[in-house]
N, C-alpha and C positions, 0 to 999 in steps of 0.2 A: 429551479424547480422546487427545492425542499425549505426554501428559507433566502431571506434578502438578502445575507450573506456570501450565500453558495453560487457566485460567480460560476466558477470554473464548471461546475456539478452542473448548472444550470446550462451553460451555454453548451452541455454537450448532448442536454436530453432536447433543447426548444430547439437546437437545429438540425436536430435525428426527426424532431418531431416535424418540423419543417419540409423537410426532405422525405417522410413519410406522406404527406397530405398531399405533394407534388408529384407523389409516383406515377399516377395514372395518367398526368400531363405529357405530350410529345415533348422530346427530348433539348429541342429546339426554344418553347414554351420556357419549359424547367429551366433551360439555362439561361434565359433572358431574364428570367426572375429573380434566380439568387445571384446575378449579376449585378442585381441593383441591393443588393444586401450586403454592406460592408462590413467587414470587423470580422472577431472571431466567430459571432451568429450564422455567418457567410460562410466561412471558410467549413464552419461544421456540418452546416447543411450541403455543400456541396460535395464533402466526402463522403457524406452517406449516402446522398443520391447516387454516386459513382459506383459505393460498394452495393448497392439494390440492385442499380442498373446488368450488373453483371452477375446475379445469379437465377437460377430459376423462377417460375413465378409463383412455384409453392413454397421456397426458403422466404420468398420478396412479403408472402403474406403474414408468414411467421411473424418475419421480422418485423412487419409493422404492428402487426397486434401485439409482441411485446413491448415495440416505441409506444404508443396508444396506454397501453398498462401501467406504464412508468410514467407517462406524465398525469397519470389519471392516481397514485398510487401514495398516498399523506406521508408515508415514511419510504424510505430507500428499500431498495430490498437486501437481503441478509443484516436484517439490523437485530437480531439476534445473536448475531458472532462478534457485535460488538462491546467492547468492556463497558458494564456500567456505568462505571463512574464519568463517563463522556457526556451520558444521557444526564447525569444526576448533575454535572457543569451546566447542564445547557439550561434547565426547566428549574434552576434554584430562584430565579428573579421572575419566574414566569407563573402566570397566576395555576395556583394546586389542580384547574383542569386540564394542566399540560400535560399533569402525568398520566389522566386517564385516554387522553386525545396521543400520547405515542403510543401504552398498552392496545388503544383500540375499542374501549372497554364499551363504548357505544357504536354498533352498526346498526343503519348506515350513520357513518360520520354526520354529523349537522358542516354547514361549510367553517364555524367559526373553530368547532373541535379540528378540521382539516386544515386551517390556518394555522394554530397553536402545534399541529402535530409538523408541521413544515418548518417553523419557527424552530423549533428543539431540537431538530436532525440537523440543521442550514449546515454543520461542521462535518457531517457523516455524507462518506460518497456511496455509490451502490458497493454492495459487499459480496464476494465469491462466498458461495454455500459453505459450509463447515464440512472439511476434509479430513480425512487421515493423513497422519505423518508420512509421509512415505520418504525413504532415502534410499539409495540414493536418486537424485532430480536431475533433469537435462532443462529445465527453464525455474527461474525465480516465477513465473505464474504460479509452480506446484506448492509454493509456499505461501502464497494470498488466502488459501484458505483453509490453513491451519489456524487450530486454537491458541487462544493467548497462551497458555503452558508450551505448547509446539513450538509457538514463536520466541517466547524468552529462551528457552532452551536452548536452542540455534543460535539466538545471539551472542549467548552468553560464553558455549562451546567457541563461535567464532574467534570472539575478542579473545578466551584463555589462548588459543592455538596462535593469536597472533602477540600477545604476552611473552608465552613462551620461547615464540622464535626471535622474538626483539632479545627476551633476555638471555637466552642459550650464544646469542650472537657474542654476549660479555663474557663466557667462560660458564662452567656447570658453577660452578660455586653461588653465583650472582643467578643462575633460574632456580635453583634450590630454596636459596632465602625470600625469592619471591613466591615459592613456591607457599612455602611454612604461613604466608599471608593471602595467602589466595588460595586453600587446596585444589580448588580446580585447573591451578595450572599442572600439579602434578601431576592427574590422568592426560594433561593436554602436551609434555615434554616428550613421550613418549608415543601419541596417537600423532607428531606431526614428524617422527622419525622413520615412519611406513607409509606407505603407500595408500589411500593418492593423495596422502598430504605431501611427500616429501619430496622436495624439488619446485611445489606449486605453489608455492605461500608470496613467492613476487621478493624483491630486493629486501634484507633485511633492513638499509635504511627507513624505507618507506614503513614497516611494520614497524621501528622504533619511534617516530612522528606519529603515527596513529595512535600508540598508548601514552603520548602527552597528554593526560587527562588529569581531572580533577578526580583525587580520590574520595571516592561516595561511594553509595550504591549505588550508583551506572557508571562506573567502573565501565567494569568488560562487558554493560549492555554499546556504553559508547562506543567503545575502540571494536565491538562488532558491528556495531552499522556503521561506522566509517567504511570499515574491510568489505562491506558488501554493498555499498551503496551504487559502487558504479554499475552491479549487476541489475540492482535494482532499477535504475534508471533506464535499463533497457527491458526492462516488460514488456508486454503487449500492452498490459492495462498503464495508461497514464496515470493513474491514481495508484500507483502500488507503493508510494511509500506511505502516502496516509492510509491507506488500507492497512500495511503494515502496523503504524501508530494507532491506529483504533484497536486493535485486537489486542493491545496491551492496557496496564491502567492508566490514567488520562497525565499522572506524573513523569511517568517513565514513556510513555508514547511521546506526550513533547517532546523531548531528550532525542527521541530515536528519531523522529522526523527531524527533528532541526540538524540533527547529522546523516541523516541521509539524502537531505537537501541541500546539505551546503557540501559534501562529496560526491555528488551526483556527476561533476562531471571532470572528477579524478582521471588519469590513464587506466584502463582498464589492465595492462601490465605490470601496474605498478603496486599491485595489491593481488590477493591469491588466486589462483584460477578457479573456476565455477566448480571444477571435479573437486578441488581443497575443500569449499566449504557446501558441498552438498553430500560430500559422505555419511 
């Protein structure tokens, strides 16, 4: 949809969109048609159809005037909540109209500004509205649409909490002196000795393997999205770990998607429970 790159992004708006233009079709019709649609374009259109099929026929219209919007629509929508510096990767090789073709700065678009502004997003999926913090959460969904300060915060609190209980696990002496290196684990020794961190944080081996990290500055952004990844993984939204990675700056977002993609499909036992890192 947004750019020739955007696979995945793509195949989930043209087979909504698919399955939008097919609604009015007997049921019969419709699935003789995306029967003969192989691939993921297939399989996308026919969940949609499925979930249309089963609601009323004022949700069904809703629904399609916002498939209709999206694919009619040069940038993603909540591309606002996204960090800068993503857009400013994308339109550096891209001729100086890209940057007025993602602002918008001309309506209506010409088609070549709506090409350029699809080209600069191809990395960006649709984005959840910009939320308040809210803690405590019952779904990693309530955190797709926090701000980049929301979300480093979280991370960063995760990864201490699980620093600390790696290194509490060696004797107090040994989370002290990593303490003096890290002060955030010092407010994090004592927030994972109460409740509802305490007992929920998962095997301390497992938390000692998660802070095998390189010591940088994503430190504790890493070893917390290791710790939550496997929550992440079960969103609703399949895009919530890049959702995630955009909301931060385009250095440290890398970092965070690439380990919460490559721990996506951890034991969920094996790292803290949801109540640990939603307090």
């Amino acid at each position: 949809m947004w750019g020739r790159y955007q696979i995945p992004y793509s195949r989930r708006v043209i087979g909504s969109a698919l399955a939008a233009a097919a609604n009015g079709l007997a049921p019969e019709v419709r699935d003789r048609i995306f029967a003969r649609i192989v691939g993921p374009l297939g399989a996308e259109a026919r969940a949609t159809s499925r979930e249309l099929a089963r609601k009323p026929s004022a949700a069904t219209r809703a629904d399609r005037a916002a498939i209709v919007a999206a694919v009619r629509a040069p940038t993603p929508p909540g591309l606002r909540g996204v960090h800068g510096s993503w857009i400013e990767h994308a339109i550096r090789d891209l001729p100086f109209a890209a940057r007025a073709a993602v602002a918008g700065a001309t309506e209506p678009r010409p088609p070549v500004m709506v090409w350029l502004a699809r080209w600069a997003c191809a990395e960006i999926p649709p984005m959840p509205p910009l939320g308040d913090e809210v803690r405590p959460f019952t779904s990693i969904d309530a955190v797709l649409g926090w701000s980049e300060a929301a979300v480093a915060r979280w991370l960063h609190e995760v990864g201490a909490d699980q620093l600390a209980y790696s290194t509490s696990a060696a004797g107090e002496a040994m989370a002290l002196a990593v303490a003096r290196r890290y002060p955030a684990v010092r407010a994090a020794i004592a927030r994972i000795a109460t409740a509802p961190r305490v007992g929920q944080l998962g095997p301390a081996r497992g938390a000692v393997e998660r802070c095998t990290a390189p010591l940088d500055d994503t430190f504790l952004l890493r070893i917390g999205a290791r710790a939550v990844a496997p929550h992440v993984a079960r969103s609703s939204d399949p895009f919530a770990a890049t959702i995630l990675a955009r909301r931060l700056p385009r250095p440290h977002g890398l970092v965070v998607e690439a380990e919460l993609r490559a721990r996506a499909r951890d034991p969920i036992d094996r790292g803290p429970a949801l109540v640990a890192i939603s307090a």
